[in-house]
C-alpha positions in Angstrom: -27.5 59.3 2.5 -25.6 57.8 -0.6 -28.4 59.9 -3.0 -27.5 63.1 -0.9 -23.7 62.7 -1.3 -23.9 61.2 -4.8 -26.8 62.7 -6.9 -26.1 61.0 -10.0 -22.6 61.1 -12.4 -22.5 64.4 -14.9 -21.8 63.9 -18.2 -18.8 65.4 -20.1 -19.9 69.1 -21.7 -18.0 67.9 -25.0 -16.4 64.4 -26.8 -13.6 66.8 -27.7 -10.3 67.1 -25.3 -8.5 70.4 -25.9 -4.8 70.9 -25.1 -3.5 74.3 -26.2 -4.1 74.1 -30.3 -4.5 70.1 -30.0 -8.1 69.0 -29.9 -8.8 65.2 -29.5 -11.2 63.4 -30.0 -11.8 61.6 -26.3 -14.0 58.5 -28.0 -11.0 57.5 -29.7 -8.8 58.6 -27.5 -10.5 56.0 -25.1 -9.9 53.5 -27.3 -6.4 54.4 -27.9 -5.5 53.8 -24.2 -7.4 50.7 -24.1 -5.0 49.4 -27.3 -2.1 50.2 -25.2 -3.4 48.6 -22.1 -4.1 45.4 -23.7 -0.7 45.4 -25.6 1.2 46.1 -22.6 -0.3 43.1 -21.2 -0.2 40.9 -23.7 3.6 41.5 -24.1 3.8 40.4 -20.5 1.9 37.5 -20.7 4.1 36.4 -23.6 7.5 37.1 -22.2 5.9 34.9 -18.7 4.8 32.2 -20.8 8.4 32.0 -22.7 6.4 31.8 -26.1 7.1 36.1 -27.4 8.6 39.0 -26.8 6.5 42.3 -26.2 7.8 43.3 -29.9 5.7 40.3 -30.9 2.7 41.7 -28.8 3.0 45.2 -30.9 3.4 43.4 -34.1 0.2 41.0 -33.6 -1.4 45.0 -32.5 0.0 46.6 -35.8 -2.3 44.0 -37.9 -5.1 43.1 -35.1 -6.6 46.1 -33.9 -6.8 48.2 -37.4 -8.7 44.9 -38.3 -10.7 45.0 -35.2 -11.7 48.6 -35.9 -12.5 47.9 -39.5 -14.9 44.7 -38.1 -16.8 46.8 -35.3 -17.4 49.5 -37.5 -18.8 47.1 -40.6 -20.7 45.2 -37.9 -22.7 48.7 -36.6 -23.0 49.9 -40.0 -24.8 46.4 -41.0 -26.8 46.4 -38.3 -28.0 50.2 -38.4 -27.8 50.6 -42.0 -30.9 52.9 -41.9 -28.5 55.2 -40.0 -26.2 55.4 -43.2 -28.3 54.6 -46.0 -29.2 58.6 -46.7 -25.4 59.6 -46.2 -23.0 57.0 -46.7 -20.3 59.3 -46.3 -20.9 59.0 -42.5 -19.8 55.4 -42.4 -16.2 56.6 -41.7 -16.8 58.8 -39.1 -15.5 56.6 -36.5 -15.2 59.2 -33.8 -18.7 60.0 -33.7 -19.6 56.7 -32.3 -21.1 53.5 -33.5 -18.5 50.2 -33.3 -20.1 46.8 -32.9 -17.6 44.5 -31.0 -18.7 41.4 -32.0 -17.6 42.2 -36.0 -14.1 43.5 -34.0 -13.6 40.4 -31.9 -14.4 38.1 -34.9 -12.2 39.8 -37.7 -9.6 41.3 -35.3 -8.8 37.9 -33.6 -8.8 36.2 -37.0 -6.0 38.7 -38.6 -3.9 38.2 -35.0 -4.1 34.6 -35.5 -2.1 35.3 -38.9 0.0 37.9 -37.1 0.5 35.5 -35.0 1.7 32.7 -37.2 3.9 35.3 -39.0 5.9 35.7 -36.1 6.0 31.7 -35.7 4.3 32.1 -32.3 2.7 28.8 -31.2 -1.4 29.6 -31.7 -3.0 27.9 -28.7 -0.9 28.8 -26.3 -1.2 33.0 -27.7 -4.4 32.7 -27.5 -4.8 31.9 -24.1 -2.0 35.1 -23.5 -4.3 37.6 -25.8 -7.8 36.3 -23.7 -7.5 38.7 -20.9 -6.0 41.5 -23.2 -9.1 42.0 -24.8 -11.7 42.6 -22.1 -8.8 45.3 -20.4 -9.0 47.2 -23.9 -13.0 47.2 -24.0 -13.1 48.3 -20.2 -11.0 51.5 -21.0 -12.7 51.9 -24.6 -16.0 51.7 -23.6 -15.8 55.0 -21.6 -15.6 56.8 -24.7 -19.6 56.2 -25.0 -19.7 58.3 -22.1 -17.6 61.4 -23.7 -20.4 61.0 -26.6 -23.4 60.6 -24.1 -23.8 57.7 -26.1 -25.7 54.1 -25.8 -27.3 55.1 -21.8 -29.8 52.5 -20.6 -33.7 53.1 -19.5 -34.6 56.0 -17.0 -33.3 55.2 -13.0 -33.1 57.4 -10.0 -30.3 55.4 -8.9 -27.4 57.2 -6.9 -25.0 56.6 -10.0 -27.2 57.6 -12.4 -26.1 59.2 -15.6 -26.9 62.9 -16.4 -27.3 64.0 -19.9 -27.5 67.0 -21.9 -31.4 68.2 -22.7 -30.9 67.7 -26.2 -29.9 63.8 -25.4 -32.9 63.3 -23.1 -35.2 65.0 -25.3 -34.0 63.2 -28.8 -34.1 59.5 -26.4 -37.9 60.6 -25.9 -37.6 61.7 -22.1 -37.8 65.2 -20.4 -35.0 67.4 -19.6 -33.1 66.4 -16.5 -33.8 62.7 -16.7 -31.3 61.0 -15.5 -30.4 57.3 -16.9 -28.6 54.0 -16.3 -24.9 54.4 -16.9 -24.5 51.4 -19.4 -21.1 52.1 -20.7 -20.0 52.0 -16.6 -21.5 48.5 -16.3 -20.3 47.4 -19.1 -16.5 48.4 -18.5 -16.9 47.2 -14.8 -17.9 43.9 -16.0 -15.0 43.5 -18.2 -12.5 44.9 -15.4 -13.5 41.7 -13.6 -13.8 39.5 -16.4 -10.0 40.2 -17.0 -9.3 39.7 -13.2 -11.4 36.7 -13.8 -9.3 35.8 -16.7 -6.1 36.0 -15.0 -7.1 34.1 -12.3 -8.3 30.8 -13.9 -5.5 30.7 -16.0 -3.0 31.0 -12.5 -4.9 28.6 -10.5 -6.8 25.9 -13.3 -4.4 25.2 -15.8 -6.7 24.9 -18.8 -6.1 23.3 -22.6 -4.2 25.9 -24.6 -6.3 28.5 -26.4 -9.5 27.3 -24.3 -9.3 30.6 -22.3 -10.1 32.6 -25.0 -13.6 31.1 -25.0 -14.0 31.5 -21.8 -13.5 35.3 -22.4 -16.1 35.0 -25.3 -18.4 33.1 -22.8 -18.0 35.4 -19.7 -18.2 38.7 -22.6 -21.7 37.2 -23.7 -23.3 36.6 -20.6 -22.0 40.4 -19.4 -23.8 42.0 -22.9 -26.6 40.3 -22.6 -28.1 41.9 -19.4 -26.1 45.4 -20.2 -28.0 45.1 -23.6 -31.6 44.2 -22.3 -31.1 48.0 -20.3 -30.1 50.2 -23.3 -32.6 52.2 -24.7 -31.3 53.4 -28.3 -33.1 52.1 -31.5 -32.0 48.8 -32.3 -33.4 45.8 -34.4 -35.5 43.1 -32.9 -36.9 40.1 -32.6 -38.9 38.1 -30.5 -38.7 40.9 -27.6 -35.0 40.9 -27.5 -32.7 43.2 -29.4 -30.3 42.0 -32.0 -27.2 42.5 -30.1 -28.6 40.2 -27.2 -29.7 37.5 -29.7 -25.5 37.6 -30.8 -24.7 37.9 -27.3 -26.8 34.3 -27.4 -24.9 32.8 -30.3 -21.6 33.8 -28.1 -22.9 32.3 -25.0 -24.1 29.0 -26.6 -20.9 28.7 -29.3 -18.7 28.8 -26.7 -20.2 27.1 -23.9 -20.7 24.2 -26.3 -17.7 24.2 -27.3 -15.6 24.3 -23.8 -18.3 21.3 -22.9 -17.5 19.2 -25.8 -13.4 19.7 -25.7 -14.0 19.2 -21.8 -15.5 15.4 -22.7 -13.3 14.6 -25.2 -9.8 15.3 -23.2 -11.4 14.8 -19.7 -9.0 12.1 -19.6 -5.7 13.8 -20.6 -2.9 14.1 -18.3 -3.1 17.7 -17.3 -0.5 20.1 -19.1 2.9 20.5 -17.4 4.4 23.2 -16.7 7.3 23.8 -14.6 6.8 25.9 -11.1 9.1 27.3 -8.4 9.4 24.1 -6.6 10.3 22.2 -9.9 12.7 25.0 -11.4 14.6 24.5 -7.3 14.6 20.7 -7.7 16.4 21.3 -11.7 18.7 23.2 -9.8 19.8 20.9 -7.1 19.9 17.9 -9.6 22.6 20.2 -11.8 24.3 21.3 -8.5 24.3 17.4 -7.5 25.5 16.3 -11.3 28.1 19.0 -11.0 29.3 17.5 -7.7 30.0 14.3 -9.0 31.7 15.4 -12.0 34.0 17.1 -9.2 34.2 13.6 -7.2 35.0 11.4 -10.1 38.0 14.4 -11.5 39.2 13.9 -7.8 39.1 10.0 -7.7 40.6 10.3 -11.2 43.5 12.4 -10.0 44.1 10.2 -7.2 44.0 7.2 -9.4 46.7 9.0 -11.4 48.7 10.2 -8.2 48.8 6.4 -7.4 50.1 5.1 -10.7 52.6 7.5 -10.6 54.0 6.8 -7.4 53.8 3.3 -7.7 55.8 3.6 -11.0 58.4 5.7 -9.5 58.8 3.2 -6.5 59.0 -0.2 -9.0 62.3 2.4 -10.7 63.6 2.8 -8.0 64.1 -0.8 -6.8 65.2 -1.2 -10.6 67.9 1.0 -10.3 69.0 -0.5 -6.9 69.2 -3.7 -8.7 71.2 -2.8 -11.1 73.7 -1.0 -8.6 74.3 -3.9 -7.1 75.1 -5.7 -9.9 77.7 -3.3 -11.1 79.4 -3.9 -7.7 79.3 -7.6 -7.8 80.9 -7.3 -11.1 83.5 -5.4 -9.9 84.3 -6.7 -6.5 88.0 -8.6 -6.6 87.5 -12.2 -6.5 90.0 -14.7 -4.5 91.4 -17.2 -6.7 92.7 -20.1 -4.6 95.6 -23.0 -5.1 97.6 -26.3 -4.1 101.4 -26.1 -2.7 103.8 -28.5 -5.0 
């Protein structure tokens, strides 16, 4: 029933987006949107965490994601140099495909950790904000493969399989009209909920700062590894698994390693604080109860001062009566008596 309704997903008849006289290029348009995504987010993250602004977010962008381009695209070059090695001119035709995330999450993270510290922006604590931000880019991004009918996995009859052009099939070594594992669409799925997943843990487990950012490299490697093991475009290998899994291995066991080990060395660290709705009421009433007291004691104070006062006024006023009648026993006639001779 699902095969009759959903044959398999078409590809795109070009990687090129006209509008009027403006043609784009739709693989890095992709990745363009992706950019924004994960900026957007990360400014939000940073103005919720009280650490940046979202002006912070496109500054660590302006430095990070040229970097991170610049890494993927070394990375891919490296590892298909035989691709480049007759025309090296190629190597900067980006938007033609070919960027190796691993050389963009390594050299882009490591210039947004001196964005960062430009901007005086506390490092543990941005990372855990940027963690999330970077598998929302590579979901949107990664649908540019599919613009370039680009990087599909082995043959499938599956209802979502991916249709490609002849010429694709033919040059991938299969018929016309074979139809193949959409890779780039697992792959982008996977890091829509590794995102979710992201945001998630770092609501309900309140983890060490920075320590969700391995978790992202943890939950990225496990997610290439099985998308990689289906993709059937020339790739180096070694011991039956293709160079990209074997890095996808060093991701998995580097961070895992390392979230184990910081795990056993703080397991017993008071856990972070960090104020919530019911602590941010209970800061209020205290204020609203030191504010009534200050009222009380001004009150008692006035009275004190009401009660000086009158008491002053009432010891002059028994003075004054004092003295009246001491004026009038001055002045009173007095009898002076005698003897008759």
């Amino acid at each position: 029933m699902v095969a009759a309704i959903w044959g398999s997903i078409p590809s795109p008849s070009s990687g090129v987006l006209t509008i009027g006289p403006l043609e784009l290029r739709a693989y890095g348009l992709m990745i363009a949107l992706g950019v924004v995504a994960g900026v957007w987010l990360l400014g939000r993250r940073l103005e919720s965490a009280g650490i940046g602004t979202r002006d912070d977010a496109a500054s660590i962008a302006l430095w990070a994601v040229p970097a991170g381009i610049v890494g993927a695209r070394l990375y891919h070059v490296a590892t298909d140099w035989e691709r480049f090695s007759d025309d090296p001119a190629d190597i900067v035709k980006i938007w033609q495909g070919g960027l190796g995330i691993p050389g963009g999450m390594a050299l882009g993270i490591i210039v947004g950790v001196w964005a960062a510290h430009r901007r005086h922006l506390p490092l543990g604590p941005t990372l855990t904000a940027v963690a999330p931000c970077l598998p929302l880019a590579q979901a949107i991004g990664r649908w540019g493969n599919w613009f370039n009918q680009e990087l599909f996995g082995r043959p499938t009859s599956l209802p979502w399989a991916l249709e490609v052009s002849d010429e694709k099939a033919i040059a991938a070594g299969y018929p016309p009209g074979t139809t193949f594992h959409p890779t780039f669409l697992y792959e982008s799925l996977w890091n829509f909920a590794l995102c979710g997943l992201l945001l998630w843990i770092d609501k309900r487990f309140k983890l060490r700062p920075g320590r969700l950012l391995a978790v992202y490299v943890l939950g990225y490697g496990i997610g290439r590894f099985w998308v990689e093991a289906l993709r059937i475009d020339p790739a180096k290998e070694g011991a039956g698994l293709r160079l990209n899994q074997w890095m996808a291995l060093v991701l998995i066991a580097g961070s895992a390693g390392f979230l184990i080990v910081d795990h056993l060395r703080h397991r017993n660290d008071p856990p972070p604080a960090e104020p919530d709705g019911d602590e941010d009421e209970a800061v209020a009433e205290d204020e609203a109860v030191g504010e009534h007291e200050e009222l009380v004691v001004e009150d008692l104070d006035v009275e004190e001062l009401d009660g000086d006062a009158i008491d002053d006024a009432e010891a002059s006023d028994v003075d004054d009566v004092e003295e009246l009648a001491a004026e009038e026993d001055a002045n009173r006639p007095r009898e002076i008596g005698g003897s008759g001779n």
